[in-house]
N, C-alpha and C positions, 0 to 999 in steps of 0.2 A: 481163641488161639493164644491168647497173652499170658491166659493163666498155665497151661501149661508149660511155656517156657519157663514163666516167672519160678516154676516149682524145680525145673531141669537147673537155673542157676541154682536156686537155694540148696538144691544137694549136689550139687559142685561143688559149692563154695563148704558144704560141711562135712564133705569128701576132702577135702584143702586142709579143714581145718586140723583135723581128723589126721590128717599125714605129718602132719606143722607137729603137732602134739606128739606122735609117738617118735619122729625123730626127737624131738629133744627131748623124750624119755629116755631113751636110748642113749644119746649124747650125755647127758647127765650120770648116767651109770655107766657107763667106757669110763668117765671122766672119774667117776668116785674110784671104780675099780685099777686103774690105774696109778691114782693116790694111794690106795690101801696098798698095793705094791709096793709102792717105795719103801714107806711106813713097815710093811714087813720083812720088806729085805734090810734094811735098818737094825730091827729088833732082832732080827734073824743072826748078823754079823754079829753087833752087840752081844748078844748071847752067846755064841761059839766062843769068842777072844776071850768073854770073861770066863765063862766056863772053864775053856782048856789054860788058861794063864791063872787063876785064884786054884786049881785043883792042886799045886805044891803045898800050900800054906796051909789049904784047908783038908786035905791027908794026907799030904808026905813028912807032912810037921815043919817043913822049911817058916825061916823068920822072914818076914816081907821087909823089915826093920835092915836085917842083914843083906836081904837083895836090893834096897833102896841105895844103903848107905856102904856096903861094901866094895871093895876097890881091887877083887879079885876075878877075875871071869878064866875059869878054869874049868871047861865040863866034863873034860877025862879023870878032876880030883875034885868031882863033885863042887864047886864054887860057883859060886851067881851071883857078882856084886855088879852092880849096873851103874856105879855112881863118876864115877870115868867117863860113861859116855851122856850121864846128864849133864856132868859139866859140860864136855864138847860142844852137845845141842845148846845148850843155851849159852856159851861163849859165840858159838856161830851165829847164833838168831841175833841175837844182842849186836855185834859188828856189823853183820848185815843190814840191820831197819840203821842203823850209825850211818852208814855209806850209802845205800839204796832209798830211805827216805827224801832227806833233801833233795836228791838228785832229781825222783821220781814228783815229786811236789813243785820242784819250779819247773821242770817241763810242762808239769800239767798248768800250771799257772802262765807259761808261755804259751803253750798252745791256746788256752783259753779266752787271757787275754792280751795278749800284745801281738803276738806271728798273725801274720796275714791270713788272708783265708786260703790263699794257693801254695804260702806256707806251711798251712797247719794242713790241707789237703795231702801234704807229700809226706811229711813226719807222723803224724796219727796212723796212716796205715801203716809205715812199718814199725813204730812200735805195737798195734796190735799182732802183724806177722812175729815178731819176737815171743810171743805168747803159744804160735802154733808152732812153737820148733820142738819137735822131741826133744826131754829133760838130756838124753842120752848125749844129743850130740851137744848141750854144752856143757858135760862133763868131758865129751873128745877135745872141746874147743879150749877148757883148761887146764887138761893134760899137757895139748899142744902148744900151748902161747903162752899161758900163765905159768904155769911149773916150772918150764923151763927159764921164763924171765927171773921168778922167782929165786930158781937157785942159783942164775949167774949174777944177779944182782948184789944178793946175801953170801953168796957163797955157800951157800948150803950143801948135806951131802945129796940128798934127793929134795924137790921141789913141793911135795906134795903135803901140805901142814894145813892148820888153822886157818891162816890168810890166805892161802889159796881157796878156801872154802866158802871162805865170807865172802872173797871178790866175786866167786860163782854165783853163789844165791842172790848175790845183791845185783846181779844183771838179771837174773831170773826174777827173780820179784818186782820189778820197776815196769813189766806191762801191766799186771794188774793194780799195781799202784798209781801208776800216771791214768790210767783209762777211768779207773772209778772215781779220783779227787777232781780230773778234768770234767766227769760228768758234774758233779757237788757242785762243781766252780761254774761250772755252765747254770746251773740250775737259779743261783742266787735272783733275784728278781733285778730287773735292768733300774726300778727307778732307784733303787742303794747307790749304784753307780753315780746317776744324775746326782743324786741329793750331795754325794759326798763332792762332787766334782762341781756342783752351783757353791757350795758351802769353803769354794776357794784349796780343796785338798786335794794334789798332785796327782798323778794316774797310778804312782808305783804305792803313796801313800793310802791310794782309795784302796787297791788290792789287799797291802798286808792289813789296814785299819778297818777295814767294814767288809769286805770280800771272803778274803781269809776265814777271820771270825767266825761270818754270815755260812760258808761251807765246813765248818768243823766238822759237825756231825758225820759228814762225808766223807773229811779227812780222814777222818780217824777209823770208820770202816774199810778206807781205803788200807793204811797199816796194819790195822788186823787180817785184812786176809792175806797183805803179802807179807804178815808174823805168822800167817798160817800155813803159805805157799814156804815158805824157808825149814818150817820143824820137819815138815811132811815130807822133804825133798828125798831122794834116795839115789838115782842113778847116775845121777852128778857128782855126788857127795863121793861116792865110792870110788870114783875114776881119782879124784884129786885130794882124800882124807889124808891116804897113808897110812891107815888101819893099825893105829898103836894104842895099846890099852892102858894108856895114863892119861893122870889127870893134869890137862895143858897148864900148862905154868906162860906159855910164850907163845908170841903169833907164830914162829918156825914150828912150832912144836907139832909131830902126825897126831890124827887122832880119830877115834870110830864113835860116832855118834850114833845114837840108838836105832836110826831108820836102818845104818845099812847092817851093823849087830845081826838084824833080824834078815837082811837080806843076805848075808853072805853064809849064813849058816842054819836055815831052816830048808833048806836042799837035802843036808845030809844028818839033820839033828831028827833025834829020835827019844821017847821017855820022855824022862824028867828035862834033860834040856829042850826038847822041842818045848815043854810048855812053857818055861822059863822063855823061852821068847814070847812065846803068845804072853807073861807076864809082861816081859819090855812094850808088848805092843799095847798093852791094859795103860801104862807108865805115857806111852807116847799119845793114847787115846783122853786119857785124861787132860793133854795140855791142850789137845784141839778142844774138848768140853771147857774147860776156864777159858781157851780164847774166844770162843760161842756165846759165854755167859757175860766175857764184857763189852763183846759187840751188840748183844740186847740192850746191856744197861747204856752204851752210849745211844742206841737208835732211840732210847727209851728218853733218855735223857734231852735229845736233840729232838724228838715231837712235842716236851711240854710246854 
């Protein structure tokens, strides 16, 4: 009687196995297949933007030279100079990580290490909720409150410039920036802390001298991506730019940076200018690729 049973477990158990095995054949291929998606929807965009954006230069004879560096954007007399609104982008970004780093770096440093824990319980989630607010409504929010401050402060004729744009982005970039440097900071190993605090060195001095340091790596990926979260911005941007096609000389100054360029006028742009946007977006794609490439080189940097 024994050996029969004996035989009923043993093809149970490679009946089991038998199931164990083709689920996670199965799991494994959902999984690959799902990566290959992304991967191809990637390649897929990639390709359309350069395609329909490099098709000026490379048949209609337009100079890339001239759309870089030119300071005309005129598409009813034929003109594509985009250089107006790279300054804009990058007077914006630049003000922004100005204002929104430190800010974003000693909260995370506060929450990490000084606020209590039923402290740091009440403020950590709402700066993450800051993170879930449609970009929309805080372009409404500096329509509403900033603009207006703006121009009765300065006196300005309308509110909506440069500095109103940098205050935007640089409250939008500070949840991904305090969440990612607070994690860094979190992560550092507790005995740093001991060592530097046996070794007689203050609590604020252990943070900026061994702490700090010890989460670089972190910091600094923390920066890039809210250097990433600020180029890429669009519907913020557009509520409080001012859509003026010079190149800002002054924080009052209006001005249209290359995200909204492409959003206010690939509705109705058609030909040569719709691709001339897909160009600007070629322009705006390339500065997320150099900010990709230097957040390798610091994660690259901060493993050796």
């Amino acid at each position: 009687m024994s050996i029969p049973t004996e035989n009923k477990q043993t093809e149970n158990i490679g009946k089991a196995n038998k199931r164990k095995y083709f689920l996670e054949s199965v799991s494994s291929k959902l999984f690959m297949i799902c990566a290959l998606l992304s991967v191809i929807t990637l390649v897929l965009i990639i390709g359309f933007v350069f395609y329909k954006g490099s098709h000026p230069f490379v048949v209609g004879g337009y100079s890339f030279i001239d759309f870089l560096f030119g300071t005309d954007w005129v598409p009813s007399e034929d003109k594509f100079g985009i250089f107006p609104m790279i300054i804009a982008s990058i007077y914006a970004t630049i003000g922004a990580l100005i204002i929104g780093v430190p800010i974003g770096l000693f909260t995370a440093i506060f929450l990490a290490e000084i606020a209590s824990t039923r402290v740091a319980k009440i403020i950590s989630p709402a700066i993450q909720l800051l993170a879930g607010i449609p970009s929309v409504l805080y372009g409404v929010f500096g329509l509403a409150i900033i603009v207006p401050f703006l121009q009765n402060t300065f006196g300005l004729a309308k509110g909506q410039s440069l500095i109103a744009v940098i205050l935007v982005l640089a409250i939008m970039m500070l949840p991904t920036i305090v969440t990612v440097a607070e994690t860094a900071i979190r992560a550092v190993p507790q005995s740093y802390r001991e060592g530097s605090l046996a070794l007689g060195v203050s609590h604020i001095g252990t943070i900026f001298r061994v702490i700090v340091p010890a989460a670089k790596s972190g910091i600094m990926t923390a920066v890039v991506l809210g250097l990433g979260r600020a180029i890429g911005e669009t519907m913020a941007v557009i509520l409080v730019a001012g859509n003026s096609l010079i190149v800002p000389t002054s924080l009052t100054d209006s001005i249209r940076p290359l995200t909204t360029n492409i959003a206010l006028e690939m509705g109705y742009a058609a030909g040569t200018h719709q691709e001339m946007l897909f160009a600007t977006g070629i322009v705006l794609f390339s500065f997320i690729l150099i900010l990709n490439f230097v957040l390798a080189k610091i994660s690259a940097k901060g493993g050796n």
